[in-house]
C-alpha atoms as one frame of an Amber mdcrd trajectory, in Angstrom:
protein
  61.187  14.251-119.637  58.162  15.792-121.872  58.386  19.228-123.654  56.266
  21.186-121.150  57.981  19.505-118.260  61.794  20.680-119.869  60.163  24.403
-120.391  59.216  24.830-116.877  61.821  23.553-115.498  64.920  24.697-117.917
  66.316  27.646-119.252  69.271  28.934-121.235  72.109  30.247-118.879  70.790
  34.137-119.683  69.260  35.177-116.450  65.404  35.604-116.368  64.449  39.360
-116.322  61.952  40.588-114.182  58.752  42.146-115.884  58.712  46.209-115.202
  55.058  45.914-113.343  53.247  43.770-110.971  50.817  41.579-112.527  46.987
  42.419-111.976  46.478  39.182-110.560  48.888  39.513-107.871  46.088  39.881
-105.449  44.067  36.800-106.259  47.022  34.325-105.623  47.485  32.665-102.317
  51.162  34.029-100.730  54.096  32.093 -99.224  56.704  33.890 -97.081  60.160
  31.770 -97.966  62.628  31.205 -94.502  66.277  32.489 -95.167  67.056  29.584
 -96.818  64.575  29.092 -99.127  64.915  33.081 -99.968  68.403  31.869-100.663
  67.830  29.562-103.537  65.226  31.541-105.032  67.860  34.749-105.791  70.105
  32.002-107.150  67.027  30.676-109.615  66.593  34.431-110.526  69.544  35.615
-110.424  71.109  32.628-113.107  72.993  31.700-111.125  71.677  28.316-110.464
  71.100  28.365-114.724  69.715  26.376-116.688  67.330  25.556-113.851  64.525
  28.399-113.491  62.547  26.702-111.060  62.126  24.298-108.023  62.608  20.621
-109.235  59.977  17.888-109.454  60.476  14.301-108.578  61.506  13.695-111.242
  64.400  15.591-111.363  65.278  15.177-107.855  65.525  11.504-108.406  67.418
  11.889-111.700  70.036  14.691-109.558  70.148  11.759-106.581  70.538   8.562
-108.725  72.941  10.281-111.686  74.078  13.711-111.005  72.372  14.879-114.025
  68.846  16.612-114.312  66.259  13.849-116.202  67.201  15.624-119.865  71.191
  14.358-119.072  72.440  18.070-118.209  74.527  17.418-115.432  73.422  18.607
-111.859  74.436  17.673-108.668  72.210  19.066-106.356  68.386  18.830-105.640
  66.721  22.193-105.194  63.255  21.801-104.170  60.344  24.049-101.916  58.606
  22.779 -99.053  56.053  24.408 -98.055  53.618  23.691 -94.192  50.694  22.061
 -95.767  48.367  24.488 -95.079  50.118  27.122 -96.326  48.818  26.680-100.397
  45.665  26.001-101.248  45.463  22.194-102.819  43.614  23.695-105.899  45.902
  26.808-106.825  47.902  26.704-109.695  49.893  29.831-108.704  51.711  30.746
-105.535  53.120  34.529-104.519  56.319  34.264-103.177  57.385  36.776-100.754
  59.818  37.990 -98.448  59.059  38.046 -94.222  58.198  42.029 -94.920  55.826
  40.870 -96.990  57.410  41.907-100.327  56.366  39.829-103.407  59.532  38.682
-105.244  58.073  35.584-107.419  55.495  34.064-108.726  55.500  30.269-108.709
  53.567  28.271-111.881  52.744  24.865-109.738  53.483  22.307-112.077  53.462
  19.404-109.431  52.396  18.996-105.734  53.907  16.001-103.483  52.899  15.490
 -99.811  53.476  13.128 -97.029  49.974  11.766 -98.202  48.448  11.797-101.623
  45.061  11.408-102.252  43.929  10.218-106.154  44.829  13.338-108.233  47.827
  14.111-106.427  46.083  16.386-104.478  46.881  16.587-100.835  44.309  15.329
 -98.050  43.876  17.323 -94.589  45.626  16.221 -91.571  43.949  13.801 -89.032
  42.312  15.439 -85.858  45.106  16.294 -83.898  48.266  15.558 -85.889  50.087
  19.158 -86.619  50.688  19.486 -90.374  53.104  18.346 -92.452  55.347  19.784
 -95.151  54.233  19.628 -99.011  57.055  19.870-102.149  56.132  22.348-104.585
  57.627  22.778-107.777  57.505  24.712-111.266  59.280  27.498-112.820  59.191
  30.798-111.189  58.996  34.466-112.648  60.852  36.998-110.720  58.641  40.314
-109.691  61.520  42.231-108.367  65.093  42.115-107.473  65.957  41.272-103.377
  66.088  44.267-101.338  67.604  43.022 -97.848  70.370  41.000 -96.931  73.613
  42.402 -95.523  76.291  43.812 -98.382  73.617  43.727-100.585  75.489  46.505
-102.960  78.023  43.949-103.134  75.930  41.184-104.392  75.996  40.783-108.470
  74.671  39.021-111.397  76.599  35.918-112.441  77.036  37.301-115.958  78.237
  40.369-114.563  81.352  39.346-112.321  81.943  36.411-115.404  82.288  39.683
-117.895  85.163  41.230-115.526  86.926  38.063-115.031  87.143  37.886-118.691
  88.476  40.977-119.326  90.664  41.385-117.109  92.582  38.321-117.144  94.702
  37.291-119.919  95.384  33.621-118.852  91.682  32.784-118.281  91.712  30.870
-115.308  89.923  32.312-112.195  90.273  29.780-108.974  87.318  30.568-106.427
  87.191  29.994-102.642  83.718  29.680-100.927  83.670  30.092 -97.398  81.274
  30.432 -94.123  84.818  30.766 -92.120  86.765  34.155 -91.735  89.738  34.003
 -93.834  93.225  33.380 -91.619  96.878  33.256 -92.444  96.670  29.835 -93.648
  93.518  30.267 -95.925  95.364  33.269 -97.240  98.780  31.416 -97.908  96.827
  28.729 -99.508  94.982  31.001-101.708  97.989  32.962-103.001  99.989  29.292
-103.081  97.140  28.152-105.795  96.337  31.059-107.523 100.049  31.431-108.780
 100.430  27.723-109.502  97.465  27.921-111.673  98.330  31.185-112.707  94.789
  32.623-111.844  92.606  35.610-110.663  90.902  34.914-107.286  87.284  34.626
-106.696  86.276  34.958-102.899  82.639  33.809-101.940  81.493  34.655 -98.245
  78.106  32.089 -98.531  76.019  34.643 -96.487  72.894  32.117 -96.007  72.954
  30.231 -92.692  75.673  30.232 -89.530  78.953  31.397 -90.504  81.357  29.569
 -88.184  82.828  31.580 -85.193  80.721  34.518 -85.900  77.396  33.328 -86.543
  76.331  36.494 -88.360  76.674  36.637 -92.282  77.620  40.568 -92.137  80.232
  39.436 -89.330  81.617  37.027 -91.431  81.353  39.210 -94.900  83.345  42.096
 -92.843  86.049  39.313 -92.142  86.735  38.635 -95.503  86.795  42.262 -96.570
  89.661  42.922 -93.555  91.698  39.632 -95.335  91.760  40.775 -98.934  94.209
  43.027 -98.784  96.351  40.569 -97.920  95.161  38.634-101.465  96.322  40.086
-105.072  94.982  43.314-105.595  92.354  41.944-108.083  90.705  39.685-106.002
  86.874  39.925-106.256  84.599  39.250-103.703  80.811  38.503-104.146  78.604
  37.424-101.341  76.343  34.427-102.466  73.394  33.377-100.752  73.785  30.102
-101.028  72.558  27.875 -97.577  73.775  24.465 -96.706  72.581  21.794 -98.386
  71.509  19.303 -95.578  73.299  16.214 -96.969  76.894  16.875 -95.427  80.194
  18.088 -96.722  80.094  16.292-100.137  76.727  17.747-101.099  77.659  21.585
 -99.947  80.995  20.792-101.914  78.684  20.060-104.652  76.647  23.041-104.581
  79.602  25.641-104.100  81.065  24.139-107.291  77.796  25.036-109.325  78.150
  28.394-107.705  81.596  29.299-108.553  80.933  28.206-112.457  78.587  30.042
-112.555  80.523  33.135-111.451  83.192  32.255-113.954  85.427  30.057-111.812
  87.730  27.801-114.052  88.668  26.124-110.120  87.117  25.685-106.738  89.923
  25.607-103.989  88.543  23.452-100.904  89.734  22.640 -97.327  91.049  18.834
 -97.494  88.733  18.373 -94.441  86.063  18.944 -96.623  87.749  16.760 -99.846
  88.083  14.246 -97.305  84.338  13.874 -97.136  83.893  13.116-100.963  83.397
   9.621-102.730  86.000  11.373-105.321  89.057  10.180-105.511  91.812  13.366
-105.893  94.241  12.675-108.445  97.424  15.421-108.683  95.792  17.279-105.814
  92.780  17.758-107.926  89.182  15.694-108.036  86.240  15.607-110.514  82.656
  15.815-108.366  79.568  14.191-110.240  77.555  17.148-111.779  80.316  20.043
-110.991  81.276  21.625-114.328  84.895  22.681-112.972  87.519  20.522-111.030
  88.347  21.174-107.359  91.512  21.542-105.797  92.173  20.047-102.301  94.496
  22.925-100.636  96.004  19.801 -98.911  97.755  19.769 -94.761  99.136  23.237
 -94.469 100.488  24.120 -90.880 102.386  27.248 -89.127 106.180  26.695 -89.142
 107.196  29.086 -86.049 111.098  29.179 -87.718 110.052  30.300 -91.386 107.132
  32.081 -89.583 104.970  31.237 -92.312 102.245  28.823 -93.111 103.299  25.987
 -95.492 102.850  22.537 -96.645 102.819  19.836 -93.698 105.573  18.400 -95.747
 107.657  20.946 -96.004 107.821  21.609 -91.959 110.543  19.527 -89.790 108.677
  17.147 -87.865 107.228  18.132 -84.586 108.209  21.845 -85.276 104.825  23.035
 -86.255 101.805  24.307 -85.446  98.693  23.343 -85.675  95.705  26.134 -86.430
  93.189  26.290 -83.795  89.750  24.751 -84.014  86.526  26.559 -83.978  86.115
  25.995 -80.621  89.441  26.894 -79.499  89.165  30.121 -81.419  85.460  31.095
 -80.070  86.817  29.873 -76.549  89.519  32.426 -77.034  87.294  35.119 -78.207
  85.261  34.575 -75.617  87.642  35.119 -72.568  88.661  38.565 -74.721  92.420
  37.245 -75.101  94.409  38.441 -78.343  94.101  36.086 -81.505  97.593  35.247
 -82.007  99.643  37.102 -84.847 100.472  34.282 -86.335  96.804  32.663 -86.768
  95.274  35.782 -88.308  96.203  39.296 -89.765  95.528  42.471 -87.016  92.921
  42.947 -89.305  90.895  40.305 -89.442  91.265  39.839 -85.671  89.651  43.175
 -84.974  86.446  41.847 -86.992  86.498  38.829 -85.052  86.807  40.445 -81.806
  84.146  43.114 -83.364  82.002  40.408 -84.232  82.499  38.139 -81.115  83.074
  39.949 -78.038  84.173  38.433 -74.455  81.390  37.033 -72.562  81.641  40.029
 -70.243  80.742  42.398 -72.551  78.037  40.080 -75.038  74.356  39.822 -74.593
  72.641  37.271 -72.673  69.032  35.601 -72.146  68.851  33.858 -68.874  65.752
  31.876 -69.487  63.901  30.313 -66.270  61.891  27.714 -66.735  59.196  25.567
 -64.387  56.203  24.381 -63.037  53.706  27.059 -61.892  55.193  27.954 -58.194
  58.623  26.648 -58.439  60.098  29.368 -57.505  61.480  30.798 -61.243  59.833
  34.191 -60.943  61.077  34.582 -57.330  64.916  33.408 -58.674  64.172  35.481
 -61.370  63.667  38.948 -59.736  66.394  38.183 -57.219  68.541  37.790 -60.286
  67.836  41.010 -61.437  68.507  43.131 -57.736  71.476  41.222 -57.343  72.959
  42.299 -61.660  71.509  46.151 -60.971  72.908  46.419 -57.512  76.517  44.982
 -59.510  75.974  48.047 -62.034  78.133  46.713 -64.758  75.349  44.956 -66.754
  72.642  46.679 -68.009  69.454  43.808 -66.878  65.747  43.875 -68.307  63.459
  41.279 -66.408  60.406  39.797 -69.206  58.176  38.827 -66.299  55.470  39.345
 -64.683  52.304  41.854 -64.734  54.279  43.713 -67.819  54.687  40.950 -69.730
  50.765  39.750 -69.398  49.494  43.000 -70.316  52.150  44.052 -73.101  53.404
  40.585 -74.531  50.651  38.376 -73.929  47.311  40.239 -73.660  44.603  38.247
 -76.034  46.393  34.489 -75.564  44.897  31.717 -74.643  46.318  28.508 -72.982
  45.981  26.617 -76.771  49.585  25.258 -77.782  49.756  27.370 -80.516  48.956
  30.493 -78.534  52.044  29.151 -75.867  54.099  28.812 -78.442  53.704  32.488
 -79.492  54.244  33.558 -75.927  57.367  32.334 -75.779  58.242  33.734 -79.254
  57.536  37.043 -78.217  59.567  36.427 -75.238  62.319  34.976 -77.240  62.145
  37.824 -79.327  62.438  41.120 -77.138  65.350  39.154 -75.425  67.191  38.139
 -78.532  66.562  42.549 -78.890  67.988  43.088 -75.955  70.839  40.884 -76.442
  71.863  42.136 -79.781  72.453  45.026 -77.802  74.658  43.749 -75.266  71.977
  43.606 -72.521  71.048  40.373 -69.893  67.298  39.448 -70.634  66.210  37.675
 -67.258  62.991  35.300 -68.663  60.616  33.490 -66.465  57.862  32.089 -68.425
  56.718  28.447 -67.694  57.573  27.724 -71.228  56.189  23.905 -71.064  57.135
  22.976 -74.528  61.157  22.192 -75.933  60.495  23.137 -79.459  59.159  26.731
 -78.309  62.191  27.049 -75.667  64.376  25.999 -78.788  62.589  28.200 -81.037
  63.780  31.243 -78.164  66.999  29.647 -78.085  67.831  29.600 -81.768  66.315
  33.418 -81.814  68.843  34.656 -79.181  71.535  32.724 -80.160  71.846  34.577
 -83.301  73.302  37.912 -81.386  74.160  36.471 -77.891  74.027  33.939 -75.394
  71.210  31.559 -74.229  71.216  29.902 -70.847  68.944  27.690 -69.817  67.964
  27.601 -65.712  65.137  24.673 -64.858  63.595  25.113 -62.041  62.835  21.408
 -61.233  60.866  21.737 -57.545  58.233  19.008 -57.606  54.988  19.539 -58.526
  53.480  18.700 -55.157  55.560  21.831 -53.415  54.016  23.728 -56.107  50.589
  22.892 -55.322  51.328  23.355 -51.519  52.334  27.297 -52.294  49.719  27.958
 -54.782  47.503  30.602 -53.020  45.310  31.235 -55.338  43.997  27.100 -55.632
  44.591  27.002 -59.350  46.065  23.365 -58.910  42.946  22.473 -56.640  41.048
  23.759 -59.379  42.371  22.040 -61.965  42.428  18.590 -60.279  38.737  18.991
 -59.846  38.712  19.290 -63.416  37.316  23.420 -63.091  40.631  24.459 -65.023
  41.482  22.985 -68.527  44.867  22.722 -69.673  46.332  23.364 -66.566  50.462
  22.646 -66.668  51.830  20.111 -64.834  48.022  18.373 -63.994  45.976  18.214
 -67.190  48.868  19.807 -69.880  52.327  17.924 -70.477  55.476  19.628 -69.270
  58.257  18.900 -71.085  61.373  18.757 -69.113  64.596  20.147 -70.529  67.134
  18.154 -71.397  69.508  20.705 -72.326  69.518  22.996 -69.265  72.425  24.628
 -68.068  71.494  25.173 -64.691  68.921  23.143 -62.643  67.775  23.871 -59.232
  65.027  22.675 -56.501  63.694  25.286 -54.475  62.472  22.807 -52.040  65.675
  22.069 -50.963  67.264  25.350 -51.317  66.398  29.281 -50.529  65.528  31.759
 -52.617  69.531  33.338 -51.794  71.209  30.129 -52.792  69.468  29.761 -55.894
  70.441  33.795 -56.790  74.058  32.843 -55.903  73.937  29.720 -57.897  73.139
  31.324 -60.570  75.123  34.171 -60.202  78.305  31.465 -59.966  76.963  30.005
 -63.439  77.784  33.866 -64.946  81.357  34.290 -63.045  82.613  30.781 -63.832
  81.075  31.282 -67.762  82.420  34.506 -68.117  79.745  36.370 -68.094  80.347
  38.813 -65.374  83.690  39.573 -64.115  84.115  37.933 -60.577  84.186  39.861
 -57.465  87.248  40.459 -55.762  88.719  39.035 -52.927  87.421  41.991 -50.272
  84.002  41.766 -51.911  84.189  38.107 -51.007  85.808  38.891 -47.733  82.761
  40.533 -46.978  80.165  37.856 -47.480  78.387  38.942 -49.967  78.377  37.902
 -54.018  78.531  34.395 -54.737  78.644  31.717 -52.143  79.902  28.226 -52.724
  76.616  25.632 -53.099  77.150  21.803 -53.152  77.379  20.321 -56.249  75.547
  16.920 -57.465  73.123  17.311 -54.278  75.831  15.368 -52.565  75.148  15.181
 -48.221  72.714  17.293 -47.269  72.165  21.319 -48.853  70.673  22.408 -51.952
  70.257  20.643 -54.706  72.227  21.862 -57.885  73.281  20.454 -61.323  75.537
  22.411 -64.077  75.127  21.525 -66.890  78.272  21.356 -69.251  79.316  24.296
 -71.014  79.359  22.488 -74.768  76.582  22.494 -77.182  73.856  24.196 -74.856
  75.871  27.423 -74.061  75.328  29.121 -77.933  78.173  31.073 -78.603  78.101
  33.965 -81.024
């Protein structure tokens, strides 16, 4: 590793300070606005507490970190942290980048040092993509100066300097040894028994770190999950700290993240890292007394080992320590979010009241949560019709509060000035995606009926509304010929005479989903049964309370459709209520 190549890249663990002005230049520099994760790792460069690194790594450090653990000067690492950038996003002959925040904030400047793409042309520069072929990503790296702390991100007075929370750790214990938990799971009875179990063993102070970058587990939102672990820690010693880290997975499974949180709580002061043995179980390390040594993680890590409820002590405890067959197991993820969602009480003996009004807080029943129902189809399949039925038949229910993103309003309001390009689509939809995911987070149903031809756009509006409610997915599969038999105005005509360009479903690609919840033909069905089919969908999921038996008396709410298309009737499919139905 040369001299210049060891001063960009390497630091002494001091943080870097920030300079007290914007430079002059600011303006000249092209700007990059970092996703959450990459925001992420840049307050760790900053903050020190990814020291001695004060940059993104080259390749030659990444291969150094992947082949040894250490960074190519022998300090060990264990993790790569690199930028990728869309290729277009940097001009190929800037030397300096602006990075900023999605508000546009500046909060680094990046000296590029090196440039790697999919495709290098002599020089290392990076060529344009073919006609046609979207672009790719390209790996930045250098150091980076800081222009100004972070301003956003949940519990953000709660966030602090690594050299900070290291100077009360040291004064206020006389022993020295501080053993750190880092979590994306709200604390329970057994993480708390665990982490009082350890900490007296090792006779240490307790170092709590929510990782508020990415999903948190059961409920999804990193100020859900931060508010958890506040309600558990006064069930923990009274001098148990707790410091949110922005620290997003690492991409390379259970080992790698294992890695990275052990870098994390070092540099916070941790003498330990406690882990779940599910995720010990993972690593290439061999435990020995309980404990294991990770390639490139300054401090050892304790595997917390099989702990289950024993129901006679009525306590959590060592597997071992529990008569056979007397105990009980702690509930998945799933079964806990399945609970959540039907609004029954988290047992007492899984989690403290506490903590089980944050999750409840954080994850209410399906009956009370946000929804997007999102239609999709062919150009007269029948999804706006479905669609407006949809919302009569919520509004008439009056125990849902419905807003329907189709139509005239949506043209003029959403998608006045967009073409039919791919790109402009793909916006549509994100605009779509968007004022539902708003009116989800609010406990609203969004009814969508776009044609939405593309799966990475509906994904895009699924991954938006799936971070504050529920996404279902209705594809309205009628054939394309039907469609072209009710289109009154002759676009189809048109378009097979070649007068219309980019035309779904005759000169455009649709892309049929493969992860729909709900598919139905309108050829084979009416415009009723398809309402009530999808109306069954939100009583059997939970989503709206089902009628009672005089409402059903009385023929009206949900009536029973065949299922499968088997004999003769509509044609309906449901799809399974597993990884498509996003649960908070």
């Amino acid at each position: 590793m040369s001299e210049s190549r060891s001063e960009a890249q390497l630091t002494e663990h001091s943080s870097p300070a920030a300079p007290a002005a914007l430079p002059a230049e600011l303006a000249d520099w092209p700007a990059c606005t970092l996703d959450e994760a990459q925001l992420g790792d840049l307050e760790l460069l900053t903050s020190g507490v990814f020291a001695p690194l004060r940059g993104f790594m080259d390749a030659a450090e990444v291969a150094a970190v992947t082949e040894h653990g250490t960074l190519a000067d022998g300090t060990p690492w264990p993790v790569p942290v690199t930028l990728d950038v869309p290729a277009g996003a940097v001009p190929d002959d800037a030397t300096r980048v602006v990075l900023q925040d999605p508000e546009g904030s500046p909060l680094a400047v990046l000296a590029i040092t090196e440039r790697l793409g999919t495709r290098l042309a002599p020089g290392g520069t990076t060529p344009p993509n073919p006609p046609g072929e979207e672009p790719g990503l390209v790996r930045l790296a250098g150091p980076v100066t800081p222009l100004r702390e972070p301003e956003h991100g949940p519990f953000r007075q709660l966030r602090r300097r690594p050299e900070d929370v290291r100077a009360e750790l040291a004064g206020g214990s006389a022993v020295g040894n501080v053993l750190a938990y880092a979590t994306r799971r709200p604390l329970n009875k057994r993480h708390i028994g665990q982490l009082r179990h350890y900490a007296g063993q090792l006779n240490a102070r307790l170092l709590v770190l929510p990782l508020v970058c990415g999903p948190a587990e059961i409920v999804t939102r990193p100020e859900a999950l931060v508010r958890a672990v506040l309600a558990a820690r006064q069930h923990l010693p009274a001098d148990t700290l707790m410091v949110p880290v922005p620290l997003a997975p690492r991409g390379g499974g259970k080992d790698l993240d294992l890695r990275a949180q052990g870098i994390v709580a070092a540099a916070y002061g941790a003498t330990h890292l406690l882990a779940d043995s599910s995720d010990v179980a993972g690593s290439p390390a061999s435990p020995r007394n309980g404990t294991l040594t990770l390639p490139g993680v300054p401090i050892p890590v304790v595997s917390a080992g099989e702990w289950a409820y024993d129901p006679r002590s009525e306590v959590w405890r060592p597997l071992a320590l529990i008569e056979p067959g007397a105990e009980q197991d702690e509930l998945t993820a799933s079964e806990l979010g399945a609970l959540l969602d039907s609004g029954a009480e988290v047992p007492g003996w899984l989690a403290p009241p506490s903590v089980a009004r944050e999750l409840r807080r954080a994850r209410p029943p399906r009956a009370e949560r946000g929804l997007a129902i999102f239609f999709t189809g062919l150009s007269g399949s029948g999804k706006s019709t479905i669609a407006r039925g949809l919302a009569e038949a919520l509004t008439e229910r009056g125990d849902r509060t419905v807003s329907l993103l189709d139509g005239d309003h949506v043209r003029r309001l959403l998608s006045a000035g967009l073409t039919f390009s791919r790109a402009d689509r793909d916006l549509n939809i994100a605009r779509i995606g968007y004022v539902a995911a708003e009116v989800a987070r609010h406990g609203g149903i969004a009814i969508c009926a776009p044609i939405a031809p593309y799966a990475e756009a509906r994904a895009a509006a699924r991954r938006m509304v799936a971070e504050v409610g529920d996404f279902l997915l209705v594809y309205v599969s009628t054939p394309v010929d039907v469609c072209a038999a009710r289109d009154r105005k002759g676009l189809y005509a048109k378009a097979r005479a070649g007068q219309i360009a980019g035309f779904t479903g005759v000169s455009d690609p649709y892309e049929e989903p493969r992860d729909a919840d709900l598919v139905l033909d309108t050829s084979v069905m009416t415009r009723q049964e398809a309402v009530d089919a999808v109306l069954k969908l939100l009583t059997t999921g939970g989503w709206l309370a089902a009628p009672d038996k005089k409402a059903g008396a009385g023929g009206s709410g949900t009536t029973a459709v065949p299922m499968g298309g088997d004999g003769p009737g509509p044609v309906l499919r449901v799809g399974s209520f597993g990884p498509a139905v996003r649960r908070l």
